[in-house]
N, C-alpha and C positions, 0 to 999 in steps of 0.2 A: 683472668681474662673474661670480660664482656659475653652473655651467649649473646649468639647470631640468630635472629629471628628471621623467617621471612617474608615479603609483602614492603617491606622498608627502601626508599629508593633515595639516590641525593642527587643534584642536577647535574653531576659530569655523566655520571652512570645513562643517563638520559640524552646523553650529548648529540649521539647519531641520530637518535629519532629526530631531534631538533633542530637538525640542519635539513633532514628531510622535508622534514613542517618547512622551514624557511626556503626551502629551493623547490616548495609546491610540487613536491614528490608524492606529495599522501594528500590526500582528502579531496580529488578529485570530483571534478562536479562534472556530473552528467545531465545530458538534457532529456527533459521528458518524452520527447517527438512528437507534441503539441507545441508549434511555434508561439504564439501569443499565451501561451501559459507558464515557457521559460523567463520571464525576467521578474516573473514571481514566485519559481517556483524549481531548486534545479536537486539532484540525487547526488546524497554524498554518501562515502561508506568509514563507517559505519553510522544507522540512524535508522531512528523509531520516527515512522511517517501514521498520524492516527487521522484517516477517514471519515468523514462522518455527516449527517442529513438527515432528512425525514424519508420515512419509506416512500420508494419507487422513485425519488431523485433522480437517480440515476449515479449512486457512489460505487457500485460494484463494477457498472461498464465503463465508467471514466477509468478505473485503477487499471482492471484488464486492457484499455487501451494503453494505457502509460507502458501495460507488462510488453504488450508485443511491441510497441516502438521500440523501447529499449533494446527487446532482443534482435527487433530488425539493425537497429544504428549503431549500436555498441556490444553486440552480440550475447548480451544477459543471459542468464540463465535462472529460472523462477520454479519455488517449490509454492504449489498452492492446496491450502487445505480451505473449503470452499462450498461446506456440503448440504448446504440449503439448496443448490444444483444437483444433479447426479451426476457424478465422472464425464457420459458420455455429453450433459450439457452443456459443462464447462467444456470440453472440448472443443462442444458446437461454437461456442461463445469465442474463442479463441482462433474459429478457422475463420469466422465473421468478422475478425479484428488484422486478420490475415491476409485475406480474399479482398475485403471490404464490399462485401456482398454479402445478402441475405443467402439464410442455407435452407430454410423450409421451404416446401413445396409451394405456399399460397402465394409465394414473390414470384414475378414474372421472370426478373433477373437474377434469379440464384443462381447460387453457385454451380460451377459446371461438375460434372465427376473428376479431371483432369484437375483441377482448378484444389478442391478436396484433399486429392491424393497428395499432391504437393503441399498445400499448408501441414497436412497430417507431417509429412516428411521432415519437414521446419519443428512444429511444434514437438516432435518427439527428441527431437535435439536441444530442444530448450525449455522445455516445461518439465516437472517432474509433480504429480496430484498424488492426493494422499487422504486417506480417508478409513475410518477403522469401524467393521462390519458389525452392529445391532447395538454399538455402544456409541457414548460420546466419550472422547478423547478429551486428558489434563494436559495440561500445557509441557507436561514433561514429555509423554508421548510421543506429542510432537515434534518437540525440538531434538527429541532421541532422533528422529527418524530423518529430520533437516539436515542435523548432526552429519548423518552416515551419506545425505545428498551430496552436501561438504564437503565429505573426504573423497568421495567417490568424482563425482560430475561438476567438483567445482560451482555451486550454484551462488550468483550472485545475490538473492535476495529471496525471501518470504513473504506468501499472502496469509492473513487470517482472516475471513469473512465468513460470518461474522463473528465479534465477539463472546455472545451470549451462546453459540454452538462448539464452546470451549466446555469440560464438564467445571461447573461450577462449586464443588467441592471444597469448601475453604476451611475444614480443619478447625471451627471454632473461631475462624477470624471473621473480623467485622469484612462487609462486601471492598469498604475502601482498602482495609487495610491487604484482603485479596489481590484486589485488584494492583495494587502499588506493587504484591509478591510478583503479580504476573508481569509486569511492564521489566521488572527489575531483569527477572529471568532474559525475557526476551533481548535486552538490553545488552545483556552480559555476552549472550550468544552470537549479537552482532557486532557486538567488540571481537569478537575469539576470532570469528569467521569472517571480516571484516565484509560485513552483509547490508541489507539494509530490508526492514519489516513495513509492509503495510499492512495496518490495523483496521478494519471495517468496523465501526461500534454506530450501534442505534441511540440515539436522544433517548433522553429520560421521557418527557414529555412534549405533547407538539404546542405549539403555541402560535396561534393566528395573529399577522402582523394587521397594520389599518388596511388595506388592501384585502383583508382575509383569505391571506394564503400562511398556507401553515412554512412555519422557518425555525431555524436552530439562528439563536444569537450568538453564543461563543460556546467556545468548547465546554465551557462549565456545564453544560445543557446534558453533554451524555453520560447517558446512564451508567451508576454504579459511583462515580467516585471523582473529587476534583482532580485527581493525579494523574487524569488523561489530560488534562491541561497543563498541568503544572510537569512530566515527566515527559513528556513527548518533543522529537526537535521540530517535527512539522507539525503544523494541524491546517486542515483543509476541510470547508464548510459545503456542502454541494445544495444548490435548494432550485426546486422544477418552478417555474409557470407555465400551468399547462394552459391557460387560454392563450399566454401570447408564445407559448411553443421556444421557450428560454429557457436554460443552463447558468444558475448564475453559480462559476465556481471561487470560491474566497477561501484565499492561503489568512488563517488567524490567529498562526503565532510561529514564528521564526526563530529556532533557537541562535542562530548566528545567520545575524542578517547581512545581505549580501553572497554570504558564502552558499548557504542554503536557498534564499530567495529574498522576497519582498514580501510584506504586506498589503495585500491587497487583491484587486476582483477581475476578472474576465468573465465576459458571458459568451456562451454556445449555446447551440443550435444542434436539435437529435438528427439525423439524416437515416431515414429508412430504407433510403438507397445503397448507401455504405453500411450499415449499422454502425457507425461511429458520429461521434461529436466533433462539430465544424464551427470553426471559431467566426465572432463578429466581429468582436472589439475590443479592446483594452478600456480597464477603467480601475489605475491604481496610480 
């Protein structure tokens, strides 16, 4: 008799999944809660979403807004490690996505204490931060800790901002070959916990287009490794004009198009009044 290995599957053993697939039981697409950004752009679970721009873009406040619409529309639940912010800033960030209101003092319309106390309320119910004291955290770390969110709260999805405040420890492997260890990982996790990862990563280099404003041309651009192009279902290009005060955000590769999004650009508009991004117009 044959031994029984396993990992081995054949398509009847697969049968229920696949009716599930076929009667759109699984792979549910969620919308971002930025209207004009949906028909480019929608959340499936499970899925590796990687981020990315030139500094001060604006790619960390766009995701944090994607994070609280989701949790206001579809009730998400988000583990963010984040720690270029302190705990208490990310939090600021997230009652300002909340409120849509400025929280510092030097705004006339900040937030009220009422106003505060209630977003805290929200967010504690749907945010879980994570951050580990005088060191930088492997990737294992973290996802040990995701892990235990998982089992406990249910959480539907992961930030990592940014990449390079992962400790970067590779063991003797080349940066790509690193890097392709760590997508994999993350990958695996969002398959188990059927989750969904946004990945904050910085360009390699900037490069000034004819206009002389600095821009990422495709995902080949950040740093570390092509496999953020090549391993990721979404990629999402984010790049500021700050004389004309424009967002221009480009989805730049769709692993399954239609289901996940489109190809293509929307530009926004920062509002200091909200602290959120307010859409102009479509252009995909």
């Amino acid at each position: 008799m044959s031994k029984k290995l396993d990992g081995i599957y054949r398509a009847k053993t697969l049968y229920d999944g696949l009716w599930k697939l076929y009667e759109g039981k699984t792979a549910l697409r969620y919308t971002t809660g930025i209207d004009e950004l949906d028909p480019i752009m929608r959340l499936i679970k499970p899925s590796f979403i990687l981020m990315t721009g030139v500094p001060n873009c604006g790619k960390s406040s766009l995701t944090f807004q994607i994070l609280m619409e989701t949790a206001k529309k579809h009730d998400f639940k988000w583990f963010i490690y984040s720690p270029e912010s302190s705990l208490e800033v990310n939090l600021k960030r997230l009652i300002e996505k909340f409120v849509k209101k400025p929280f510092d003092p030097m705004f006339k319309n900040r937030c009220t204490i009422d106003e505060v106390a209630e977003a805290v309320d929200f967010i504690d119910k749907h945010f879980f931060f994570v951050d580990k004291k005088n060191d930088t955290p492997d990737v294992d770390w973290i996802l040990d800790r995701a892990r235990y969110c998982s089992e406990e709260y249910g959480i539907d999805g992961i930030v990592l901002d940014p990449y390079n405040e992962i400790n970067p420890d590779r063991k003797n492997l080349r940066e790509d070959e690193h890097i392709s260890v760590l997508i994999s990982k993350i990958k695996r996790f969002n398959r188990e916990t059927e989750s969904i990862t946004f990945m904050v990563a910085h360009p390699t280099k900037q490069i000034r287009n004819a206009d002389g404003l600095f821009e990422v041309k495709s995902l080949f651009d950040v740093s570390g490794s092509a496999n953020w192009n090549n391993k990721c279902d979404l990629g999402v290009i984010v790049t500021r004009d700050f004389d004309k005060e424009i967002t221009k955000v480009r989805v730049a590769k769709v692993r399954e198009i239609q289901v996940q999004g489109n190809i293509g650009e929307i530009q926004v508009k920062w509002s200091d009044e909200t602290r959120c991004f307010e859409t102009l117009f479509n252009k995909f």
